[in-house]
N, C-alpha and C positions, 0 to 999 in steps of 0.2 A: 978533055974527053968529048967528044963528035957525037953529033946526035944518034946515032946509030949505035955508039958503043953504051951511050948513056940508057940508051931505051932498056937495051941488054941486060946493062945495070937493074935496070929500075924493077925488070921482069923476074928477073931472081930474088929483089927483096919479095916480092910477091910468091912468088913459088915456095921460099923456102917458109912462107905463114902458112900455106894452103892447107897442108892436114888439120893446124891446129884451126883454121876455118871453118872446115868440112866438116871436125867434131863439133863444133860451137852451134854449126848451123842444122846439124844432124841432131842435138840433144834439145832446141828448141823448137824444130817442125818433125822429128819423129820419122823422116822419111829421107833415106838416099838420094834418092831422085832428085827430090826437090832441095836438099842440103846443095848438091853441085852443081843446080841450076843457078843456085844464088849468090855461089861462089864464081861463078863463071861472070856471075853481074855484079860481083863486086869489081873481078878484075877489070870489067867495062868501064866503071868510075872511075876507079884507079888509073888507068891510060888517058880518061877525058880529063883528069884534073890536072892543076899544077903542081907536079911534085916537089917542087922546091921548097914551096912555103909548109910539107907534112914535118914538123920535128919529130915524130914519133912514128913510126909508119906503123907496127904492129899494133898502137893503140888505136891509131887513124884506123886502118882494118878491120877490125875489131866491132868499134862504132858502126862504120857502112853496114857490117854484115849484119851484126846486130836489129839493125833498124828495118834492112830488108826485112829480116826474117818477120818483125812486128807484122811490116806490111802483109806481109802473106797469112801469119794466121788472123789478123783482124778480116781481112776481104775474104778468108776461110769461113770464118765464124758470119760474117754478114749473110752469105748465099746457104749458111747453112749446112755447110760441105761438110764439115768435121764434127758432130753432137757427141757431145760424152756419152761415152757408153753403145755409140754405134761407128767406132774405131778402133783397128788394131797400126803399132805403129810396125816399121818396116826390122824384122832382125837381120841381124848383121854377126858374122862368125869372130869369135875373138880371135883378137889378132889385127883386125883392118881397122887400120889407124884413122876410120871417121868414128871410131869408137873415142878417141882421145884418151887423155889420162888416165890409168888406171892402177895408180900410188899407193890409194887409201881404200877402206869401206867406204867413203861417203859416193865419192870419186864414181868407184864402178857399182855401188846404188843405184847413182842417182841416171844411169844410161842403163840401167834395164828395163826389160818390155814393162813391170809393174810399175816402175814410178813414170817410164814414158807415158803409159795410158792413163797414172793420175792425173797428171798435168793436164791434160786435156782440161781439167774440172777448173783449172786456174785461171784467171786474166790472162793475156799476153805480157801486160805491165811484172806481174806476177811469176809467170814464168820466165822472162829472161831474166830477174835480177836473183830467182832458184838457181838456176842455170850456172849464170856468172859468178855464184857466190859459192855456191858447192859444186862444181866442176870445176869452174878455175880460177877461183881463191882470189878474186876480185877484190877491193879492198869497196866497203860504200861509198868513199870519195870517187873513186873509179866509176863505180856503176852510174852512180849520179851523172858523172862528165857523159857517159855512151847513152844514156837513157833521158836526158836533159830533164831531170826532178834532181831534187834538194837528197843529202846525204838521210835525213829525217824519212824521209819516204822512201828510199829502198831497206831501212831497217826494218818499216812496218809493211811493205811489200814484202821481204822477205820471212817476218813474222809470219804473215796469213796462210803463206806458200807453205812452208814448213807445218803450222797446225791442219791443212787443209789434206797435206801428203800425210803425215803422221795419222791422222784420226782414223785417214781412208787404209793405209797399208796394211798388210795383214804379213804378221811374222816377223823376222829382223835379226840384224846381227850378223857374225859372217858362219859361212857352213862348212862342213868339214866336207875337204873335194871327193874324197872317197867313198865317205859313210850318202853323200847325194846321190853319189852313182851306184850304188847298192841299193839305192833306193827305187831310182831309173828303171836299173835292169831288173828287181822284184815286180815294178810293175809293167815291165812288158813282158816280162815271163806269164803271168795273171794273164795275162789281156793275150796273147796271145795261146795260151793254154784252155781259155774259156771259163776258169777259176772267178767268175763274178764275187763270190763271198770274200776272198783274196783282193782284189781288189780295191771293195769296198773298205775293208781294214787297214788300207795304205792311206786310205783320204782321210783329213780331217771332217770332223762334224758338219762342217760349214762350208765345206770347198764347193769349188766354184770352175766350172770348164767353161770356156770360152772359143770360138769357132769365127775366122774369119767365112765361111758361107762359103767356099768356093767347091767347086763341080754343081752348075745350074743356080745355086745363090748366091755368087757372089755376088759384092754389094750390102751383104748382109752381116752382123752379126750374129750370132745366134750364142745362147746363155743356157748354161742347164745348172740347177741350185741342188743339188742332193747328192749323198754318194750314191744313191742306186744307181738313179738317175743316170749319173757319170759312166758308173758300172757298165748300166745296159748300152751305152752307146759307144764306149770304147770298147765294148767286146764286140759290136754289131762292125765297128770300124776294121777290127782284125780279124771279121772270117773271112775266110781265102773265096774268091768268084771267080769265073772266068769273065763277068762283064768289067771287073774290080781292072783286071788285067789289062784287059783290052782298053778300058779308060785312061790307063796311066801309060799305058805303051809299053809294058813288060812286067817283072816284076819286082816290086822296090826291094830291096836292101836297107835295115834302120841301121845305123852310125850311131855312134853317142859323141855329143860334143857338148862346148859351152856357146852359147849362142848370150851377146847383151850380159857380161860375166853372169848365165843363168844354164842349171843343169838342163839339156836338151836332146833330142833326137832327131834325126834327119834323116828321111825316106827318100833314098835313093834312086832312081832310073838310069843306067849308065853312066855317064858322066851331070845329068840334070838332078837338081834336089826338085822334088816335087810337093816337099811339104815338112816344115818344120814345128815341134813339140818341144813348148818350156814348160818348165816346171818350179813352181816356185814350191820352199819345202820347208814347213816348221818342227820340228820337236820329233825329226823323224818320219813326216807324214807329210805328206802334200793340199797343201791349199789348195792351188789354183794350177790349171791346165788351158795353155792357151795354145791352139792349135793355128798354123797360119798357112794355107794351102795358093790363094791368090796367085796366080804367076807373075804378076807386074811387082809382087811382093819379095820376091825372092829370087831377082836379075842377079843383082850384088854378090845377095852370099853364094848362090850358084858359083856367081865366077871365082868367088875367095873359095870355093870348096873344091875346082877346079884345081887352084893352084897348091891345096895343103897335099890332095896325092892322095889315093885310096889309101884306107884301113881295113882291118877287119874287122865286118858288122857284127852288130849282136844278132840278129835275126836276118830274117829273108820271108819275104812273106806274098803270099797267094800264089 
């Protein structure tokens, strides 16, 4: 085989890892963007090295990428860029396979927006061997070899990680896909009806909405702790304006999807999403409400919502 046919070669064992890359790199920085950048800088190593001497290539892969990723949330975490609790991470529409595996419960858990944003609370050391153990069934000798620690310590990395997600989660289990979406559409019927008491009787006790800040905040998150609370601000978010209009550049259209296997809504503009709503849902009742409006947030599933094809929305609104 001639150097040219070989490169060839070499480029396909690389392409055909790439998805399972792109989830690896997607579940341990939270972010599309930066998932593909890293993947792009693995393939750079990959071409600078000597491939003869990899016996493994996918494990070889695996490793690099792995280790990039450290790098970037550790230099994250140094400047301060990422604080818990003032990050949302990037959804992605199920289906697009930087979602990876999604077999089991643990599996499509542990890539939703809620356990994405616990992790945050985690080490890096921490969250890659969460990651490698519960997305893809890593064995601790493994993680050991990619993570260069002893088998002993990714048992009790991965102990911490687990009591540290467990403690923080709220709810659990898997949900029945219908009786969530009944639940979706009660509550944008509410919120868009102006029904505050209605609402308020969908949320748990405790629930919890969250806002990436975007139109003049972003950058921010923003936190609201009460079902009134909640009430009054997603009913203040569904009356119809004309400045509402003109902001967004017509008028949206809401979709129900699963966004991060997580019940969801997506406000539409023509062919652009301009803002997606998850839902995470216990006992019938909704916890938590993370809205994420960001545009540099929603490249991705824009383009994967492009390709699913219109539906028919539940609402249309302002």
């Amino acid at each position: 085989m001639d150097g040219t046919a070989t490169d060839r070669f070499d480029t396909g064992r690389f392409e055909a890892s790439r998805n399972r890359l792109g989830a690896l790199a997607y579940r341990l920085l939270g972010s599309a963007a930066d998932a593909e950048d890293t993947v792009q800088d693995a393939f750079l190593h990959w071409q600078a090295t000597d491939r003869r001497r990899i016996k493994v290539p996918e494990a070889w892969l695996t490793k690099v990428v792995t280790n990039l990723c450290l790098d970037r949330l550790r230099s994250a975490r140094a400047r301060r860029e990422r604080p818990a609790g003032a990050w949302l991470p990037e959804p992605l529409l199920d289906g697009d396979p930087m979602l990876g595996p999604a077999d089991s419960f643990e599996q499509r858990e542990s890539v939703s927006l809620a356990v994405l944003t616990l992790m945050e609370r985690l080490s890096p050391l921490e969250r890659a061997v969460y990651v490698l153990r519960e997305a893809f069934s890593c064995s601790h000798a493994e993680i050991a070899e990619i993570l260069d620690i002893t088998e002993s310590a990714s048992q009790q990395h991965l102990h911490r990680a687990r009591r540290r997600i467990t403690a923080a989660r709220r709810g659990g289990g898997e949900i029945d896909p219908a009786a969530a979406r009944r639940v979706v559409e009660e509550f944008l019927a509410a919120a868009s009806s102006g029904r505050t008491e209605r609402l308020v009787a969908l949320l748990t006790d405790d629930a919890t909405a969250i806002s990436d800040g975007a139109g003049g905040l972003a950058g921010k998150v923003l936190r609201y702790d009460t079902p009134q609370r909640i009430a009054a601000v997603v009913r203040a978010g569904f009356m119809p304006t004309p400045a509402k209009r003109r902001f967004v550049g017509g008028t949206p259209s809401i979709h129900y999807a699963l966004v991060n296997s997580t019940p969801a809504v997506l406000f539409v503009v023509g062919d652009q999403v301009i803002g997606a709503v998850t839902f995470d849902i216990t006992g019938g009742r909704i916890a938590t409400v993370r809205g994420i409006a960001a545009p540099a947030r929603l490249v991705r599933l824009t383009e994967a919502w492009r390709r699913h094809g219109p539906d028919t929305p539940l609402i249309s609104l302002w």
